[in-house]
C-alpha positions as CSV (number, residue, x, y, z in Angstrom):
1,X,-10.6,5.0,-65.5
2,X,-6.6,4.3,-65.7
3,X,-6.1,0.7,-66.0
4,X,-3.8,-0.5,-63.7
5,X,-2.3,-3.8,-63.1
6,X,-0.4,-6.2,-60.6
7,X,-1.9,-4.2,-57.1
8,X,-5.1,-4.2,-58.2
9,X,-7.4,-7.2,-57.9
10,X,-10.7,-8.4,-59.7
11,X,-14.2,-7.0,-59.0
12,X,-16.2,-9.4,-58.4
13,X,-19.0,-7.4,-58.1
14,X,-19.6,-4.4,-60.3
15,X,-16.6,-5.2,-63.2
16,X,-14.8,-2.2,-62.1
17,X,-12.8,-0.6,-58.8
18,X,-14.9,0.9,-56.7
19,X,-14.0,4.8,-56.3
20,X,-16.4,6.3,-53.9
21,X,-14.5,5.8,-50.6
22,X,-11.3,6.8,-52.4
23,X,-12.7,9.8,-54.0
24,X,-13.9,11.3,-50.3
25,X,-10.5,11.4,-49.5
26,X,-9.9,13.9,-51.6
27,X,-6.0,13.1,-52.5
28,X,-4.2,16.2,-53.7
29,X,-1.2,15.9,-56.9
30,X,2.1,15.9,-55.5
31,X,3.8,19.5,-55.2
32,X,-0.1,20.4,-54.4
33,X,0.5,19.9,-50.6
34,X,2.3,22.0,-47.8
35,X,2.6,19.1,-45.2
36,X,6.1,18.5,-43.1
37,X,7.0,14.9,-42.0
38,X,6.6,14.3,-38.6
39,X,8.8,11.4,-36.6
40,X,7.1,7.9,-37.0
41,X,6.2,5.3,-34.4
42,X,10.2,4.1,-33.1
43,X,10.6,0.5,-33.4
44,X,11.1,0.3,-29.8
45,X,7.4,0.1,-29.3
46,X,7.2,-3.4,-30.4
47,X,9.6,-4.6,-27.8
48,X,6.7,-6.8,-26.1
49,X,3.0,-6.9,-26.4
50,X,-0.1,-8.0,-25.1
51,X,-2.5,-9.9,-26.8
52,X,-6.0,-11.9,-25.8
53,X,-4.1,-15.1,-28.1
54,X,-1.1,-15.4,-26.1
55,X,-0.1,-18.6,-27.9
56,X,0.3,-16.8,-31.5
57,X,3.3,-15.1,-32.2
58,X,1.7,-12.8,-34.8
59,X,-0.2,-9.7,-33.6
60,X,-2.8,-8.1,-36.0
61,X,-5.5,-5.9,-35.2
62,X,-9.1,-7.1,-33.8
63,X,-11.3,-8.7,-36.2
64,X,-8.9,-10.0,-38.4
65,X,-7.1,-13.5,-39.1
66,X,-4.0,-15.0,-40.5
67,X,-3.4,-18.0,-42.2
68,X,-1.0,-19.4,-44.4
69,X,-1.6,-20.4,-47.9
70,X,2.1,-21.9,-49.4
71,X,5.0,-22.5,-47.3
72,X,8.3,-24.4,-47.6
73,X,9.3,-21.6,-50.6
74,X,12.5,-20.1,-51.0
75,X,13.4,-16.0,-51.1
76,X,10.0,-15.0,-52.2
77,X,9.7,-11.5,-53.8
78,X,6.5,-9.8,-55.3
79,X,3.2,-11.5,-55.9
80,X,0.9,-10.1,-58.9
81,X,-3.1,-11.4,-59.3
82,X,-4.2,-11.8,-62.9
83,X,-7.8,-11.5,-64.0
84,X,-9.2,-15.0,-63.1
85,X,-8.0,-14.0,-59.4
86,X,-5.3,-16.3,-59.5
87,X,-2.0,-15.3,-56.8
88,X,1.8,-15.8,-58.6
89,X,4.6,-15.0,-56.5
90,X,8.2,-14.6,-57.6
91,X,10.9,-17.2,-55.9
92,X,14.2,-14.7,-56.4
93,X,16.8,-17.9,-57.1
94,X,19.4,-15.9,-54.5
95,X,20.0,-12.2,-52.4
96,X,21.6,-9.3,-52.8
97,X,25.2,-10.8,-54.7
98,X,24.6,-12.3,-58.5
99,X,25.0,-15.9,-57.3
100,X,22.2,-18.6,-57.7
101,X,20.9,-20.6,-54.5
102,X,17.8,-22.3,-55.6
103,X,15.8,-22.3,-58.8
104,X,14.9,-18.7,-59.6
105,X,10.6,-19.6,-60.6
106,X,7.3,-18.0,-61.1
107,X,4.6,-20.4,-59.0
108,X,1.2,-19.6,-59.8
109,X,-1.2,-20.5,-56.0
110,X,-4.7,-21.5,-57.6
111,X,-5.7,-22.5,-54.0
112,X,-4.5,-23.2,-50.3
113,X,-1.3,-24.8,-50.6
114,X,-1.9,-25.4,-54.3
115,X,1.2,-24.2,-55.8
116,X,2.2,-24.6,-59.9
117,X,5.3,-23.7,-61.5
118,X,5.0,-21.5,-64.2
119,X,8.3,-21.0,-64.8
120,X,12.2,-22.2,-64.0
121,X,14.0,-19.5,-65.1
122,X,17.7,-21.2,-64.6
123,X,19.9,-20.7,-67.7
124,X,17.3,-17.8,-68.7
125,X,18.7,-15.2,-66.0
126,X,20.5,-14.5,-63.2
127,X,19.1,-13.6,-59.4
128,X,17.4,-12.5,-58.1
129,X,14.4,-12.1,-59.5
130,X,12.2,-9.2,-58.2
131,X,9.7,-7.4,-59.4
132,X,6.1,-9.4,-60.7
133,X,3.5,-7.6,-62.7
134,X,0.7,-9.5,-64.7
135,X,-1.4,-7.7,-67.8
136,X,-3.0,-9.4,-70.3
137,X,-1.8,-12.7,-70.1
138,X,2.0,-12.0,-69.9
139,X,3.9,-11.9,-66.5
140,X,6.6,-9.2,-66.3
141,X,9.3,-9.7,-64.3
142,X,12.8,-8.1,-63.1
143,X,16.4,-10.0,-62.8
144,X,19.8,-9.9,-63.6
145,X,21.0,-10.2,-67.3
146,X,23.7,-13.3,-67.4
147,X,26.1,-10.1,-67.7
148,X,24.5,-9.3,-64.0
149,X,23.4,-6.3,-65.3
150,X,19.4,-5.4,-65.1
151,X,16.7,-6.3,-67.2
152,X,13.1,-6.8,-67.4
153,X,11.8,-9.4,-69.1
154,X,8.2,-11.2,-69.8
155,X,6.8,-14.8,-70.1
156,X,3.0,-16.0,-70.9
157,X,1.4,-17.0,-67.9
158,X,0.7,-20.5,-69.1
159,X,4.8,-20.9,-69.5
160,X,7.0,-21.0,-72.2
161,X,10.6,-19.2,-73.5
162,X,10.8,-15.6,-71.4
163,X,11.2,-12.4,-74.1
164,X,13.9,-10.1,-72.8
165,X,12.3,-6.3,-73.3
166,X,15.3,-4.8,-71.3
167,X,19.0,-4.9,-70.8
168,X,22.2,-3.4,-69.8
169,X,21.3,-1.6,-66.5
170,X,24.8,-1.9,-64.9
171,X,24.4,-0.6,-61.3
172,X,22.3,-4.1,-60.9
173,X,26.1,-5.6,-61.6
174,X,26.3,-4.2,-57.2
175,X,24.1,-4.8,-54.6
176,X,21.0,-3.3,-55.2
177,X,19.6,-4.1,-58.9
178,X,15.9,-3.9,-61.1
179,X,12.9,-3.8,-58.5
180,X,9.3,-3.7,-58.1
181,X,6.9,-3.4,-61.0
182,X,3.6,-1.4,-62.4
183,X,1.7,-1.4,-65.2
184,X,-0.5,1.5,-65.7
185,X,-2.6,2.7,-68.6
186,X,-0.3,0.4,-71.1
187,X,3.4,1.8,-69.5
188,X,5.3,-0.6,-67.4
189,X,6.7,1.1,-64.3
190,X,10.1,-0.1,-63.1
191,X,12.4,0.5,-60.3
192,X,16.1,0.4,-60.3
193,X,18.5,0.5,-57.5
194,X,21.8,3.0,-57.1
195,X,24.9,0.8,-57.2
196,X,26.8,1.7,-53.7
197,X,25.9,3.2,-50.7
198,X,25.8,6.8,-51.7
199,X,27.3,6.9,-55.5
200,X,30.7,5.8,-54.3
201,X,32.1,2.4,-54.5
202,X,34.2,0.9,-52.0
203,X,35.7,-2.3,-50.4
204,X,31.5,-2.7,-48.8
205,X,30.7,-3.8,-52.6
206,X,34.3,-5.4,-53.0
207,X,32.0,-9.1,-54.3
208,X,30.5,-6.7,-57.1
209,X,33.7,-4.6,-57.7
210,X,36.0,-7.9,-58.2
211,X,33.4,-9.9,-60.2
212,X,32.5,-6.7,-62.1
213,X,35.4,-4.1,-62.5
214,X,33.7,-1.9,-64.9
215,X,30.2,-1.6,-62.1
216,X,29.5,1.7,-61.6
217,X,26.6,4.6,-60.0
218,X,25.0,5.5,-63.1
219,X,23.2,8.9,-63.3
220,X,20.1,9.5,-65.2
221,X,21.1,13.5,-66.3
222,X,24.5,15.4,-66.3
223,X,25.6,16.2,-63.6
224,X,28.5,18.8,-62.2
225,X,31.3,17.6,-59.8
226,X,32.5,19.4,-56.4
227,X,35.7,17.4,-57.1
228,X,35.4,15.5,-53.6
229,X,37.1,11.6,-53.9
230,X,37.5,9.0,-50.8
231,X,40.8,7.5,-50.1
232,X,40.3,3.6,-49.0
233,X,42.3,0.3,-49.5
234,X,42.3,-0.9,-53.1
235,X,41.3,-4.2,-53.3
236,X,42.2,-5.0,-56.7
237,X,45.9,-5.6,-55.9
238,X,47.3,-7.8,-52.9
239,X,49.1,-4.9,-51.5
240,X,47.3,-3.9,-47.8
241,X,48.9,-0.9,-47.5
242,X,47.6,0.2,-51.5
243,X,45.1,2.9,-50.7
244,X,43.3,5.0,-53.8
245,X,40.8,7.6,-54.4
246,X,37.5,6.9,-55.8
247,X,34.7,9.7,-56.8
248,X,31.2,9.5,-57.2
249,X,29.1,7.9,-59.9
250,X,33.1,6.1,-61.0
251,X,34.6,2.8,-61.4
252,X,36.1,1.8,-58.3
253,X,40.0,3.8,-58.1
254,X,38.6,6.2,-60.8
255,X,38.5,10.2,-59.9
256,X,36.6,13.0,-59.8
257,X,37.5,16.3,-61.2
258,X,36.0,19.4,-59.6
259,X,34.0,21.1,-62.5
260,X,33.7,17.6,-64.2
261,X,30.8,16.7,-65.8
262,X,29.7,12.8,-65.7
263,X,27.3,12.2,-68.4
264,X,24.1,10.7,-67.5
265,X,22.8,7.8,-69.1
266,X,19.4,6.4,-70.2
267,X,19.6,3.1,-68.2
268,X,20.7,4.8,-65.1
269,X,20.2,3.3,-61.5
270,X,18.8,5.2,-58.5
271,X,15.4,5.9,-60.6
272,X,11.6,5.1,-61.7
273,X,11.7,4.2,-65.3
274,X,8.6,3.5,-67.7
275,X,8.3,2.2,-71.6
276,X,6.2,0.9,-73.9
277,X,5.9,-2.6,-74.3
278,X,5.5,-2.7,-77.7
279,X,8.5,-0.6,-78.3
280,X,10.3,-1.1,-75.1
281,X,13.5,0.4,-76.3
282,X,12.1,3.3,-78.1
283,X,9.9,4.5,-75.3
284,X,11.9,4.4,-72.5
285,X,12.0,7.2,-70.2
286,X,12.9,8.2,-66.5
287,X,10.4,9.2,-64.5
288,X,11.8,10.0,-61.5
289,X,15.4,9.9,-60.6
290,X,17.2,10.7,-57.1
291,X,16.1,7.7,-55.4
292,X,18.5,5.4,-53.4
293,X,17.1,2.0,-53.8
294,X,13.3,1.9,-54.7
295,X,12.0,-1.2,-54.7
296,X,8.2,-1.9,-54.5
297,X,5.8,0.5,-56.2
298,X,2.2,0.9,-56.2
299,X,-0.3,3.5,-58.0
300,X,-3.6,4.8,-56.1
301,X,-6.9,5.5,-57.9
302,X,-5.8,9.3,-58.6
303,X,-2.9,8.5,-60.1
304,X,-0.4,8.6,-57.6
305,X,2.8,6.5,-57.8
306,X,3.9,5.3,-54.2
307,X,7.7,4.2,-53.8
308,X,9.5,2.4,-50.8
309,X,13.1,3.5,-50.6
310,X,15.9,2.0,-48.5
311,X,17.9,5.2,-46.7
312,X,21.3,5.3,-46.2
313,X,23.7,2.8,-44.8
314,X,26.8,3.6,-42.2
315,X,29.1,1.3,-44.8
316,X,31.5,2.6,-47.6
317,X,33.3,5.3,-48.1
318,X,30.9,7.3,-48.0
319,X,28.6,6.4,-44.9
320,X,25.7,8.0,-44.1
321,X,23.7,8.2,-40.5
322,X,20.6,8.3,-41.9
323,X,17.2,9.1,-39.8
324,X,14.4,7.1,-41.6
325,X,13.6,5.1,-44.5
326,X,10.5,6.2,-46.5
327,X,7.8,5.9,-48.9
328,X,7.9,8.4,-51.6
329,X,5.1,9.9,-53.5
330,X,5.5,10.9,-57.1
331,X,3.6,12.4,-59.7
332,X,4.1,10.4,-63.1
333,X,2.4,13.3,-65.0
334,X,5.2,15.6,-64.3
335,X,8.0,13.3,-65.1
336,X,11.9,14.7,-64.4
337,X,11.9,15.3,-61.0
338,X,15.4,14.7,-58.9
339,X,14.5,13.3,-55.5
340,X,17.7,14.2,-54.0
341,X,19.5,10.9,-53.4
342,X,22.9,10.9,-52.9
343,X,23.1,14.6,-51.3
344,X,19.6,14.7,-49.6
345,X,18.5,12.6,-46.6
346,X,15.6,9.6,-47.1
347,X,13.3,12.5,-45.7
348,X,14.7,14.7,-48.1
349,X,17.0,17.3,-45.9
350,X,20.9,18.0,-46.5
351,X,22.9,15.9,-45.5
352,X,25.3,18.6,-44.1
353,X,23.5,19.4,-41.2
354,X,26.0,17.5,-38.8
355,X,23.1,14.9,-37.4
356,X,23.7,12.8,-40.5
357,X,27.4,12.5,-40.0
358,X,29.7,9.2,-38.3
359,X,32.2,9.3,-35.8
360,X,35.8,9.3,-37.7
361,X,36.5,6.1,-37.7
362,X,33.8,5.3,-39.9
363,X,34.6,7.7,-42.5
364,X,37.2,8.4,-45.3
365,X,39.7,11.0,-45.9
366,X,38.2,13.2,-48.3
367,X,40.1,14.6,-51.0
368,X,39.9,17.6,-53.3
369,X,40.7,16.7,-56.9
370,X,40.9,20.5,-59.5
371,X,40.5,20.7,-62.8
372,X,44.5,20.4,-63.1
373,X,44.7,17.1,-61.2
374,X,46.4,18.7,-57.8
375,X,44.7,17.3,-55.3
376,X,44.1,18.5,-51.7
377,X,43.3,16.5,-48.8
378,X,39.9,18.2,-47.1
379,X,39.6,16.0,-44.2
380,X,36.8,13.5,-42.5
381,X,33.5,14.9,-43.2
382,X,30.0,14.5,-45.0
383,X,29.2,16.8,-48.1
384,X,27.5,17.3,-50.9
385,X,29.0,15.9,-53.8
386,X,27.1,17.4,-56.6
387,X,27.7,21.0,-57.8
388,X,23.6,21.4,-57.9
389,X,23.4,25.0,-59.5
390,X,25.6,23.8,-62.0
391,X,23.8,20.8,-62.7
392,X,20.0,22.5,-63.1
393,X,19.1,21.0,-59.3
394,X,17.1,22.2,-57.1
395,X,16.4,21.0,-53.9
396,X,13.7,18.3,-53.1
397,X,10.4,19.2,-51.6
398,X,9.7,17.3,-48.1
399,X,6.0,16.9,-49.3
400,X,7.6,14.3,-51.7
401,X,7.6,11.8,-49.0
402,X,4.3,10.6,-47.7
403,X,5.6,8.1,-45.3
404,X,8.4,7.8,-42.7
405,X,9.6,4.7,-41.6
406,X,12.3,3.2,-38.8
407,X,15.6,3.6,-40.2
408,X,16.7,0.3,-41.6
409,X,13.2,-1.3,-41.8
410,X,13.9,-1.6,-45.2
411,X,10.1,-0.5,-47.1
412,X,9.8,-3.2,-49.7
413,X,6.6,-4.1,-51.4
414,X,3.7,-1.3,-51.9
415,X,0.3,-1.7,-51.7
416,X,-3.3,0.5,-51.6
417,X,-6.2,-0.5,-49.7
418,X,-9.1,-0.9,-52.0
419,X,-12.8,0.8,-51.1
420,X,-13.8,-2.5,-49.3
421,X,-11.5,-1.7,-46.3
422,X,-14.0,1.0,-45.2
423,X,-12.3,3.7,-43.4
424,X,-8.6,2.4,-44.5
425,X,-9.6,2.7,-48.0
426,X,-6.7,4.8,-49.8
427,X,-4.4,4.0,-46.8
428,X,-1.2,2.7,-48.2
429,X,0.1,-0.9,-46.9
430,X,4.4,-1.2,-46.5
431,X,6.1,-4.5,-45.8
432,X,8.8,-3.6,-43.7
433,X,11.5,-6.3,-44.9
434,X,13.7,-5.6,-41.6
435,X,17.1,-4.4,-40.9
436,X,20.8,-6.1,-41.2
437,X,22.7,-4.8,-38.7
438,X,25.3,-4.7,-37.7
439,X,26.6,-4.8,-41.4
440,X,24.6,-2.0,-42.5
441,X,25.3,0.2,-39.3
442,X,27.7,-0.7,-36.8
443,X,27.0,2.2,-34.9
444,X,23.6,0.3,-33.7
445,X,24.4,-3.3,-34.1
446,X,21.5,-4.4,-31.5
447,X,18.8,-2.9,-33.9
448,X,15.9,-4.9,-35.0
449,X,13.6,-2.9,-37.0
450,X,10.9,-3.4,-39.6
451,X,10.1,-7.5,-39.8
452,X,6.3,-6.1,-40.3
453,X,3.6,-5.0,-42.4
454,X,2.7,-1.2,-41.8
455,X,0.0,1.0,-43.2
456,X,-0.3,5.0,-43.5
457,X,-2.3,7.9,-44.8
458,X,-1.2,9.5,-47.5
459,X,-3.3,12.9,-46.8
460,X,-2.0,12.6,-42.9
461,X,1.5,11.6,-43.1
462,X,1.7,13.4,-39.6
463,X,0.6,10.5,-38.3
464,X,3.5,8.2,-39.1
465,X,3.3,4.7,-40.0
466,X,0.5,1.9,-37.9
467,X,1.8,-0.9,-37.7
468,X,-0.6,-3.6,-38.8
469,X,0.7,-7.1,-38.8
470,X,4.0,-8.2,-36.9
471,X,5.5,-10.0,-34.9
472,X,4.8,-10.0,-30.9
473,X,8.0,-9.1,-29.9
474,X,10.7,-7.4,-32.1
475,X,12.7,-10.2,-34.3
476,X,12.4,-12.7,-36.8
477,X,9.9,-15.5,-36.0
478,X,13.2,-17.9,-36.2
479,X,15.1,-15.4,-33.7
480,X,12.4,-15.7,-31.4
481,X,12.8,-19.4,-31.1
482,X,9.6,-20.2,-33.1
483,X,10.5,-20.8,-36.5
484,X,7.4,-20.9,-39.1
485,X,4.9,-19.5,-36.8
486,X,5.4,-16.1,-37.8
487,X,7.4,-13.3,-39.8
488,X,10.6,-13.6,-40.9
489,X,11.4,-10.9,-43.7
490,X,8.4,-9.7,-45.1
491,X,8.6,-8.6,-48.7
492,X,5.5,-8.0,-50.5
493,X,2.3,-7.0,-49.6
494,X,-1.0,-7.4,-51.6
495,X,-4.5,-6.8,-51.8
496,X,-6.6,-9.2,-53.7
497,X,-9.8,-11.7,-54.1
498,X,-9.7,-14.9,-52.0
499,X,-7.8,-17.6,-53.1
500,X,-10.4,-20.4,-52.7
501,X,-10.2,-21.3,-49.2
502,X,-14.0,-22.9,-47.9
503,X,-13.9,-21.5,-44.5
504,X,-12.7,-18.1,-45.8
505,X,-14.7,-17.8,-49.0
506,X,-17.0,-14.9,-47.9
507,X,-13.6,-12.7,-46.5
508,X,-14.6,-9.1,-46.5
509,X,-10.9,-8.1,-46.6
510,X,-7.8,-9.9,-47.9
511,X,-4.8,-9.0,-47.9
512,X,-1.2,-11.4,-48.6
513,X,1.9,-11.1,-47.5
514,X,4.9,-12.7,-49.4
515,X,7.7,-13.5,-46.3
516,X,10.8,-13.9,-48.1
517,X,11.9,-16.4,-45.5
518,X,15.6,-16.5,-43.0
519,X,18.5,-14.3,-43.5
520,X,21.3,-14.8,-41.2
521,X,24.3,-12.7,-40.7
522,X,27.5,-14.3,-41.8
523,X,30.5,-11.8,-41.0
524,X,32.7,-15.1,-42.3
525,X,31.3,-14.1,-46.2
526,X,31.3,-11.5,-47.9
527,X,28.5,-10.0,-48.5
528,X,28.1,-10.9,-44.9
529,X,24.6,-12.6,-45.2
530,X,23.4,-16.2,-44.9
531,X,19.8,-17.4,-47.3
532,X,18.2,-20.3,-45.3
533,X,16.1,-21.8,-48.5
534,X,12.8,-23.3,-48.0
535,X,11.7,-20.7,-45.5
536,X,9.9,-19.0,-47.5
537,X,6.0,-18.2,-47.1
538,X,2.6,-16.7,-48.5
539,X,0.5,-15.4,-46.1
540,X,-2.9,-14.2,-46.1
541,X,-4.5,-11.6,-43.9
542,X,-8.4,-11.8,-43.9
543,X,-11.6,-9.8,-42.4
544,X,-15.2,-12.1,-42.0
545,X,-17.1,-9.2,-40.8
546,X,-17.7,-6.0,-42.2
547,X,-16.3,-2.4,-40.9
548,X,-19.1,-1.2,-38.6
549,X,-20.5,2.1,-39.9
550,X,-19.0,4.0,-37.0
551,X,-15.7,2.8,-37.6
552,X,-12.6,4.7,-37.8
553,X,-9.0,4.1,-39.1
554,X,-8.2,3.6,-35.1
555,X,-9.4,0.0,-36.2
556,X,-6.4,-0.7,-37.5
557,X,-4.3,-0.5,-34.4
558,X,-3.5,-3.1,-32.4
């Protein structure tokens, strides 16, 4: 059996996973399936709810209980178990621009509200720290170099120096930078975020752009240019009326050529990368490139890689009226795939059909640039901006994506159920870390979606996404007036053994929940968000009963 490492959790029974309830779901390979997404439950259907407890703000299905087990942290990212059944959670140091807040740390939780630090990792990197994998006694983690690009670095469990395995990742230097983690059969599994909305800078990542001129979308292959640039103000001189072209996967005020050919590049952003620990920069290799922003990931027991991916935004030069946000599935054994991203929609279909394009005041003039330099100006539309024949692209299957989420409910943390959760076993768990509108789309600046944990299956992704723990009306806890007593941007999900708790120590089912705590919109800063620290908590989900034998996935609804 594949080992695999941070999702899955000790056996305390049989010193193995259990495969039987997974194997009956007889889980075909990716590109083995001819299934077409179907629309997901809207967010609107969590506007208000009913519930026997009306005095708890958090709704989870019957049979099940919440409690917390740390609180008072700050921006708490992914959690990993290692093989003593002992909980570490990552506390990020800061958001989205390379600027520390608090302490970026590794905290071990050997018990209810028994938290350790393993590590302060100030002076060692730069946040935020992200993705948390353990494997035999080292903790792997994801940050920032002190260049703000992205690396990957590990540090033995019982503390110590960190030793930096990766470097030099430069479309971290934006806003979306190294991700969630997975270890699997020895590789190390990493996400990495495209810089920009869709591959083309503009004055949205004008913090990245003026700390780091040379940032940049970064492709993974060669790929052939339609020529198409977007005129917008340059902010690198004092002049408002300076406008300038920028193309895709370029410096900020750099061009595209039609016919040009941008080289791609082993450390490339928008992709699933893997290595060798022992030779980390030998044995790296992209596994799967295409992908906006993939952040958590999370392998089943056939070998399937699951991947939350953050849609489009309506900001840039480039916006983008996306439909959904998703969970991706991907086959590891059949490495090279392009998932589409930036000319393909999260649910993987063109983006020139005209739903996916913004009014004209949201959108740049778009320029031809030739091979000669003339340039032409084209107009306000949405286009691809990849010449795909010419580049060896073909289009990318819908069966890709297994799971369909609200637009901007931003899937973070992945998770499988193990066999213990009867007839959920296999589902896969999302936590939904919530929108930030109206920044990220003006054109619905009341949204509120995600701010939950959601859970799907794989073989039916028909049936869109359950919600399974949230909030009782849509909102963060805070938002709701009731601050601390439930979700506020939930980041990580996890199954795993029972962190000793006496009342709780015969749990059938556990599940945690890392809540990366408040984030307030600021449109004073820039990027317009606010970090409230020490809002941070660890949840944990648990079941004292088991699943009746009659019992059907239906339990899971609320």
């Amino acid at each position: 059996m594949p080992a695999v490492f941070r999702r899955r959790r000790p056996d305390r029974s049989a010193g193995a996973p259990v495969l039987g309830a997974l194997a009956m779901l007889a889980l075909g390979v990716v590109g083995c399936q001819d299934r077409q997404p179907t629309l997901p439950v809207a967010p609107d259907e969590v506007l208000e709810v009913r519930h026997p407890n009306e005095g708890r703000l958090i709704r989870l299905p019957p049979g099940f209980h919440i409690d917390k087990i740390a609180e008072g942290l700050s921006f708490t990212t992914e959690m990993a178990f290692d093989d003593r059944g002992r909980l570490y959670v990552n506390e990020a140091g800061g958001g989205f621009e390379p600027v520390q807040f608090r302490a970026p740390r590794i905290l071990r939780i050997t018990g209810t509200r028994q938290v350790e630090e393993v590590i302060n990792l100030t002076g060692h990197v730069v946040p935020p720290v992200v993705g948390l994998a353990w494997h035999d006694g080292w903790l792997y983690f994801t940050h920032r170099d002190l260049d703000d690009t992205g690396a990957l670095s590990r540090v033995r469990d019982t503390g110590g120096m960190p030793e930096k395995l990766l470097t030099g990742f430069v479309d971290a230097q934006a806003e979306h930078f190294m991700n969630g983690i997975e270890i699997r059969d020895g590789w190390v599994y990493f996400g990495v975020g495209q810089a920009g909305n869709a591959t083309v800078l503009g004055p949205d990542v004008g913090f990245a752009i003026m700390k780091n001129p040379g940032v940049r979308p970064t492709p993974c292959r060669d790929l052939v240019m339609r020529g198409h640039n977007f005129l917008g103000p340059n902010i690198l001189t004092p002049d408002p009326n300076d406008m300038v072209l920028t193309g895709p996967y370029a410096r900020f005020g750099e061009i595209r050529r039609r016919g040009e050919v941008v080289q791609g590049v082993q450390k490339c952003g928008g992709a699933v990368h893997r290595f060798d620990p022992n030779n980390p920069e030998g044995t790296l290799e992209m596994v799967a490139d295409g992908i906006r922003q993939p952040i958590g990931l999370a392998f089943n027991q056939m070998g399937e890689l699951f991947v939350g991916e953050n849609g489009y935004d309506v900001r840039g030069l480039r916006p983008v009226q996306d439909e959904f946000d998703v969970t991706l599935r991907i086959n590891p054994n059949q490495p090279g795939r392009w998932y589409g991203f930036p000319d393909f929609s999260a649910a993987r279909e063109p983006l020139t059909l005209p739903k996916f394009g913004v009014p004209d005041e949201q959108q740049a003039p778009v320029f031809l640039v030739r091979e000669d330099g003339t340039r032409e100006e084209l107009g306000k539309f949405l286009d691809f901006i990849i010449d795909h024949s010419a580049s060896g692209l073909s289009a990318p299957s819908r069966n890709w994506v297994a799971g369909l989420h609200p637009v901007h409910s931003s899937p973070a943390g992945v998770d499988v159920a193990p066999a213990s959760w009867g007839p959920a076993a296999g589902w896969v768990a999302v936590a939904e870390w919530g929108d930030l509108t109206p920044p990220t789309n003006p054109l619905l600046p009341n949204l509120r979606a995600g701010i939950r944990i959601v859970a799907f299956n794989p073989d039916q992704p028909q049936m869109g996404v359950i919600p399974f723990v949230q909030n009782r009306r849509r909102g963060t806890a805070s938002e709701l007036g009731r601050p601390g007593q439930g979700l506020e941007r939930p980041y990580d999900v996890l199954f795993g053994p029972n962190v000793d708790h006496p009342e709780l120590r015969d749990a059938v089912d556990v599940m945690y929940i890392s809540d990366y705590g408040r984030v307030e919109i600021d449109m004073s800063k820039a990027p317009p968000y606010r970090y409230i620290p020490d809002t941070g908590v660890i949840w944990r989900v648990t079941r004292r009963t088991p699943w009746p034998a009659a019992a059907t996935a239906s339990a899971l609804s609320q």
